[in-house]
C-alpha positions as a printed NumPy array, in Angstrom:
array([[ 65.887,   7.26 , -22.587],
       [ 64.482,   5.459, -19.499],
       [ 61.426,   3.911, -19.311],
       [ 58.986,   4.59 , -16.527],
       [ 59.377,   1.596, -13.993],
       [ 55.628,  -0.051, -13.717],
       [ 54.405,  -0.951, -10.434],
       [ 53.636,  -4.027,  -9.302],
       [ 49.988,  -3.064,  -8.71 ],
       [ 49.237,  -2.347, -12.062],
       [ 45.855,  -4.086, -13.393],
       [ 44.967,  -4.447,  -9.408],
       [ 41.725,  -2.498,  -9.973],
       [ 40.933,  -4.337, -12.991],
       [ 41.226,  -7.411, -11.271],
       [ 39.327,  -6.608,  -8.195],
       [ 36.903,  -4.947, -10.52 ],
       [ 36.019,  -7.897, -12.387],
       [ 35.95 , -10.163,  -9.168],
       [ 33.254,  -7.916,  -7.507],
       [ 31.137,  -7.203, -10.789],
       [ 29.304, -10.159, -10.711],
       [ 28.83 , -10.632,  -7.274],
       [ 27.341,  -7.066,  -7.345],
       [ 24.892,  -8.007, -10.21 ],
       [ 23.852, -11.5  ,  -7.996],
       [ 23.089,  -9.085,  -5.355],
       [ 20.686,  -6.618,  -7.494],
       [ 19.336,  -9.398,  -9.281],
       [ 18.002, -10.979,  -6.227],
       [ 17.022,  -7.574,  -4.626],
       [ 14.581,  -7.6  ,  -7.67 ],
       [ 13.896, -10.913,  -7.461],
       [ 12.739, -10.909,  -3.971],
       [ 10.396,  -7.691,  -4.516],
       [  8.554,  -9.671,  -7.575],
       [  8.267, -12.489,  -4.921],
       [  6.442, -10.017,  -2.365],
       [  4.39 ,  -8.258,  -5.033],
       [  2.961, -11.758,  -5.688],
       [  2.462, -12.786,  -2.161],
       [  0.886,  -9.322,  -1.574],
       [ -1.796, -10.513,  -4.52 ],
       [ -2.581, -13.655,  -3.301],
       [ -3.063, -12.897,   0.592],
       [ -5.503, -10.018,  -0.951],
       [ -7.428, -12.753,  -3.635],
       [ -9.758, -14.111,  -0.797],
       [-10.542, -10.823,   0.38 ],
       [-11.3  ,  -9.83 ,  -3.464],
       [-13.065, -12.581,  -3.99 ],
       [-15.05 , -11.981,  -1.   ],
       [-15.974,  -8.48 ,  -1.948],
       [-16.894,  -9.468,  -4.982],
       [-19.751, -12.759,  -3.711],
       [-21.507,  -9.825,  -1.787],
       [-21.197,  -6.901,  -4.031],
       [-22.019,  -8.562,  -7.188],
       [-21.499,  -6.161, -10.187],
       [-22.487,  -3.211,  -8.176],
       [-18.998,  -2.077,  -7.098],
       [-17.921,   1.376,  -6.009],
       [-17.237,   2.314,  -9.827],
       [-20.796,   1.458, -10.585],
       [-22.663,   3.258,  -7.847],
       [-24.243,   6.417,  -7.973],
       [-22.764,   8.599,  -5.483],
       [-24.096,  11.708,  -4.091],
       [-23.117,  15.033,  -4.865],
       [-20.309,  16.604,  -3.567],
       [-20.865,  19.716,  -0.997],
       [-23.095,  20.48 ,   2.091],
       [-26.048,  18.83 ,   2.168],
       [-29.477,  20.039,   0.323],
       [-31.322,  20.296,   4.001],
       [-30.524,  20.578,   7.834],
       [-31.113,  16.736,   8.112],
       [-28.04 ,  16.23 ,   9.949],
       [-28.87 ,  18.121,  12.779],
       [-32.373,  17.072,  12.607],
       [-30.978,  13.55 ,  13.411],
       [-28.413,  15.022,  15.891],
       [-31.405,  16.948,  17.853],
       [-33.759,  13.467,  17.695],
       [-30.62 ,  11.379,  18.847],
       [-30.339,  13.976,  21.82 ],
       [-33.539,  13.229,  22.635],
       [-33.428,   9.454,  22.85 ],
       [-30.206,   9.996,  24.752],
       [-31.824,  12.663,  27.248],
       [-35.148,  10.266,  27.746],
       [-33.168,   7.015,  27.935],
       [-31.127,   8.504,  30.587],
       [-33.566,   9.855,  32.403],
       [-35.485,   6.336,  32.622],
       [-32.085,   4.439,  33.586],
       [-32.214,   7.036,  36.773],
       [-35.687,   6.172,  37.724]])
């Protein structure tokens, strides 16, 4: 019985496989290193602005204040101040054409 000639290209993909491996894990490696490295740049260009947040705010942050209610307003104040702006607007404009 003959045995099946082998060609010379046999354990080709295994090479080529284990030459690219680790020059594919380099790559991701780096991919994730460089995303840590802009997470932490993104924190410390935003510290100054925390901090500055916090030197006027104090302890009363957004979490802590009391917030109106949801919905429509309670009263027609809005256009109360709407009609009162109109006015200013109508009498200031009326004494810029004098």
């Amino acid at each position: 019985m003959r045995r099946p000639e082998r060609s010379k290209a046999s354990g080709q993909a295994l090479l080529e496989t284990a030459l690219i491996l680790p020059l594919l894990f380099v790559l991701l490696l780096n991919v994730i290193n460089f995303g840590y490295i802009f997470v932490v740049g993104l924190n410390l260009a935003a510290a100054p602005r925390s901090g500055a947040l916090y030197s006027i705010m104090g302890f009363s942050t957004p979490g802590t204040l009391a917030l109106p209610a949801a919905g429509p307003p309670a009263t027609n104040s809005t256009i109360r101040w709407w009609a009162a702006s109109a006015t200013i607007r109508s009498s200031v404009a009326a004494a810029m054409t004098r």
